[in-house]
Residue, then its C-alpha position, 0 to 999 in steps of 0.5 A: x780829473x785834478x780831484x782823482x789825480x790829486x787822491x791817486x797822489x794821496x793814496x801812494x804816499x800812504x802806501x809805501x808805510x802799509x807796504x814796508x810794514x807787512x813787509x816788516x811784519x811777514x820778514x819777523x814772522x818769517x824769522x820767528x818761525x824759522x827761530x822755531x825750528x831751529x829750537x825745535x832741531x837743537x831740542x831734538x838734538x839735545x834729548x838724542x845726545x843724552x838718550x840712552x838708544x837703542x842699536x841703530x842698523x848701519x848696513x845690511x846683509x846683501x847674501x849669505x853663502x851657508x856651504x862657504x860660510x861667508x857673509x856680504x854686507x854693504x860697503x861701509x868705511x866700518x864694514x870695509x875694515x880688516x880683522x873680527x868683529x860683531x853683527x849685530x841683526x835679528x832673527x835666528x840669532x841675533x849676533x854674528x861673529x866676522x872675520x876676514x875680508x874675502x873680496x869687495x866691490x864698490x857697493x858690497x864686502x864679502x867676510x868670513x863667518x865665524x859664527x855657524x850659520x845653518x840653512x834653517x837660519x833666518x836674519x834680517x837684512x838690517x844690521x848693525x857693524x860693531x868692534x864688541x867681538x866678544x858677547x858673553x864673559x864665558x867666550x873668553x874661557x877665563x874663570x869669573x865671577x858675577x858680582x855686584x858693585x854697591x852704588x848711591x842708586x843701587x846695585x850694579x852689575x859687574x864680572x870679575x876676572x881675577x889676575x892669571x897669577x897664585x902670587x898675592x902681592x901681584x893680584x893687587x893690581x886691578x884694571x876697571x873697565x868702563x864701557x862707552x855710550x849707548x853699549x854695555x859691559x861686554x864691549x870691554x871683553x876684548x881688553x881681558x885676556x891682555x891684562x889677565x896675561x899681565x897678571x891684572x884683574x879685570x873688573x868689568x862694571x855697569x853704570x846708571x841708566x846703561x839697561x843694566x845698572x840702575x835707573x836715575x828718575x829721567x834715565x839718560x846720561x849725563x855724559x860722564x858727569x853723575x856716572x862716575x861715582x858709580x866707577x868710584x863706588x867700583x874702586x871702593x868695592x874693588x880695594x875691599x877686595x884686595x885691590x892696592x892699586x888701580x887702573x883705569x880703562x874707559x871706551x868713548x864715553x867711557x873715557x870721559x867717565x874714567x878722567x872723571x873718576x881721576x880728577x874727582x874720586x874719593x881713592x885718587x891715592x890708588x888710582x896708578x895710571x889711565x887706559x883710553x880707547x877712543x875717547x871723549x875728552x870733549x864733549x863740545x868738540x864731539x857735538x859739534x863734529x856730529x852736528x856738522x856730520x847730520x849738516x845741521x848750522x852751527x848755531x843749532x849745535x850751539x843751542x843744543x849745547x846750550x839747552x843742555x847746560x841749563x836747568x830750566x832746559x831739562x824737561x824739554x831735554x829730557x835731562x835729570x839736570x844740567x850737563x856741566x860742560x866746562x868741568x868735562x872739557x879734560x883739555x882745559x883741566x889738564x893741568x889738574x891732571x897727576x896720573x900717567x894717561x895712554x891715549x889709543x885713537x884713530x885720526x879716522x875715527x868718524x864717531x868721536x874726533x880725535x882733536x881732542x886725544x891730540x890738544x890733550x897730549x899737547x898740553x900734559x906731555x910729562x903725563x899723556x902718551x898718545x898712539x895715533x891708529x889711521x883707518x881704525x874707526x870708533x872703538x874698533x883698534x883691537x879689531x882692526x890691528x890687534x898686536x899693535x893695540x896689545x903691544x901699546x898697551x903693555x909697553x905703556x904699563x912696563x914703561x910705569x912699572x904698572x905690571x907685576x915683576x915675572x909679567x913684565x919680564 
């Protein structure tokens, strides 16, 4: 009896060690593991930040009512919106054109269909609500010529709108718009006809890897970082052709390429005044709201952010190299600044925060105007409130004497 009691002793006192230590063991491999795919989610993150995507549905058509020529979608804080605005689906047609809300419910908003819908069309349900309106250069019934932008990877695409004016003097000033991510050149359709009225020419431009300008090796974005100097090689192409003085005018991304283009080119002595609709200013401030949209832990973003950054990261994210973040936080640059800047954002925006829009007027007041639109969403304030977005941005470019003479009267 002594012997067992004396070897039951023995045995626990060994045991408590063995105990704590595949405790120990299974908690590093519990850690190490989740570790992993946290790695794997940032990972994820990173390659979707700087993948060109395509088109994601964000509602779906509910009915159509082809004698009315009205169109039910699924409520959305998008498709709730007064105003015009593109449908991009599949099918018969691949994009509707919508105009006024008729009624809505909770679950679902009936609109007007600008676009004519037979009773032989035939739509999927999934669809994408977008701001574009415009699809094609020739919906806006205004003389253009297709051209071609001579950049370091190739050749990009362009339109050019030449100034509504015989006078010479005037058709000097140019406006170059740049499209946002993951869009094209015709989201800029919409901002034509205000500066052709001015008498501004409109040169629409392509950049890398947007499906329409070349393609790096990797073909993803650098989030404004390489992109610009295709915009850049634009300003060149545009002051061969006459242009004396430019503006420029960015969408989201777009935004981010424009400052780029204002703080780093080549022609910054032409450059007269900076137009942005919704723009990132920040990207770590975007990625982080989106991060916490998608309920991703901070640190997830964090490490997104950081894998983007690095050069060792750029296969795993897919990168052509490192996303310089510090040198595209125009925030913190802001005093490098010298070119009068109009800000259009919506507090609302839900894609792109305008935190961002706000600190950067804040810290450059002498140079920044920024109008403040609610309930306007991304990239859809021409959409929601038309005459205000014309009326800003034509008071904006009177005020800095930036329209020609006969125009601004």
């Amino acid at each position: 009896m002594k012997a067992s009691r004396r070897a039951a002793v023995d045995g626990s006192r060994f045991g408590a060690p063995a105990t704590l230590r595949s405790f120990a063991v299974a908690l590093l491999t519990a850690l190490l593991t989740t570790l992993s795919l946290l790695g794997v989610v940032a990972l994820r993150m990173a390659r979707r930040v700087v993948t060109p995507a395509a088109r994601v549905p964000d509602t779906h058509i509910v009915d159509i009512d082809v004698p009315a020529q009205t169109i039910t979608l699924a409520r959305t804080p998008d498709t709730e919106l007064p105003g015009r605005y593109g449908l991009f689906t599949h099918g018969s047609t691949d994009y509707l054109k919508v105009g006024t809300v008729l009624s809505s419910d909770a679950h679902t908003v009936k609109r007007k269909l600008l676009t004519q819908v037979t009773g032989a069309s035939t739509l999927s349900s999934e669809a994408a609500f977008s701001g574009w309106y415009y699809e094609r250069p020739e919906e806006l019934h205004l003389p253009f010529t297709v051209e071609h932008v001579h950049a370091a990877l190739g050749t990009c695409p362009a339109w050019l709108f030449p100034a509504a004016t015989p006078d010479d003097a005037a058709a000097e000033t140019w406006v170059i718009q740049i499209h946002g991510r993951g869009t094209t050149r015709a989201e800029c359709l919409r901002a034509v006809p205000v500066f052709h009225g001015l008498g501004i020419t409109s040169l629409v431009v392509s950049y890398r890897n947007d499906g329409e300008a070349p393609r790096t090796r990797a073909g993803t974005y650098a989030l404004g970082a390489t992109e610009w100097r295709d915009v850049d090689a634009a300003i060149g192409w545009a002051r061969r052709h006459g242009a004396r003085r430019i503006l420029l005018m960015g969408w989201s991304m777009g935004g981010a390429i424009a400052l780029q283009v204002a703080l780093g080119s080549a022609h910054r002595e032409l450059i007269a005044g900076v137009i942005l609709d919704s723009p990132v200013i920040d990207w770590r401030i975007v990625l982080a709201y989106q991060g916490k949209a998608l309920r991703l832990p901070a640190p997830v973003t964090d490490l997104a952010i950081g894998a983007l950054r690095t050069d060792w990261a750029s296969a795993a994210t897919g990168s052509d190299g490192p996303i310089p973040f510090d040198r595209l936080d125009v925030v913190a640059r802001a005093g490098e600044l010298r070119h009068p800047v109009l800000i259009l954002h919506s507090d609302d925006d839900g894609f792109v925060p305008s935190s961002a829009s706000h600190r950067l007027a804040e810290a450059r007041p002498d140079l920044v105007e920024l109008q403040v639109f609610t309930t306007a969403r991304h990239t859809k304030l021409w959409n929601y409130d038309q005459r205000r977005w014309t009326d800003a941005i034509t008071q904006w470019l009177r005020s800095h004497e930036l329209v020609p003479a006969e125009a601004a009267s």
